[in-house]
C-alpha positions in Angstrom: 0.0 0.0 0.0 1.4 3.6 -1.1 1.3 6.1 1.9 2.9 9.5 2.5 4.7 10.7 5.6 2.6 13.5 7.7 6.1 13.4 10.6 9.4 12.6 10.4 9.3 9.1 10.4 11.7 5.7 10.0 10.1 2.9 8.1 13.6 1.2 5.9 15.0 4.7 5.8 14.8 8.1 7.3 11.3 9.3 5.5 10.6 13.5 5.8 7.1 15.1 6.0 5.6 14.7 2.1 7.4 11.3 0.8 5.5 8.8 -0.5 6.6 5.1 -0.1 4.8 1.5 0.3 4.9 -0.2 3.2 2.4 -3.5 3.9 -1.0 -3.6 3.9 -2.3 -3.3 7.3 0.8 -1.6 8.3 -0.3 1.3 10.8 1.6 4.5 12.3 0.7 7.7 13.5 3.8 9.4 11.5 1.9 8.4 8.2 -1.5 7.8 6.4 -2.3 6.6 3.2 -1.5 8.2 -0.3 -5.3 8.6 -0.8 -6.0 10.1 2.8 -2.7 11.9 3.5 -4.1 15.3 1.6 -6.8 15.5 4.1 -4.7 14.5 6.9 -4.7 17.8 9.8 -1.5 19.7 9.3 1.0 19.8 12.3 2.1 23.3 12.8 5.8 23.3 14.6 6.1 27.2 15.1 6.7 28.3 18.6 4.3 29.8 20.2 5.2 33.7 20.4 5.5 35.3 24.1 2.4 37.2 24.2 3.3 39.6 26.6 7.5 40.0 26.6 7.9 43.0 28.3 5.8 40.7 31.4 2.2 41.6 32.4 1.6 43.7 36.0 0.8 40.9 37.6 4.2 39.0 36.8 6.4 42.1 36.7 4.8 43.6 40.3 2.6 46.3 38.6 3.1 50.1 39.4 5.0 50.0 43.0 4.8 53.6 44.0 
């Protein structure tokens, strides 16, 4: 069965995020889907998650002292 790597991945060989390969039928992981079902598969978004506050919110920082 033809399936495409959603993860990084080792099935044989070091697969990366868009390679198609076969593997057996049956054969399961969560680091790929098959070729048919892989273009609806959710997309895994690796970006950090940006500070939303860097300069630090008055509670964290101790607010206005005075």
């Amino acid at each position: 069965m033809k399936v495409t790597a959603l993860k990084p991945g080792y099935f044989g060989k070091l697969r990366e995020p868009g390679d198609e390969f076969d593997v057996p039928d049956g054969a399961k992981a969560s680091w790929f889907a098959p070729a048919s079902a892989a273009q609806y598969a959710p997309r895994i978004n690796r970006a950090p998650k940006p500070d939303r506050n860097p300069r630090g919110s008055d509670e964290k920082s101790g607010g206005d002292l005075v």
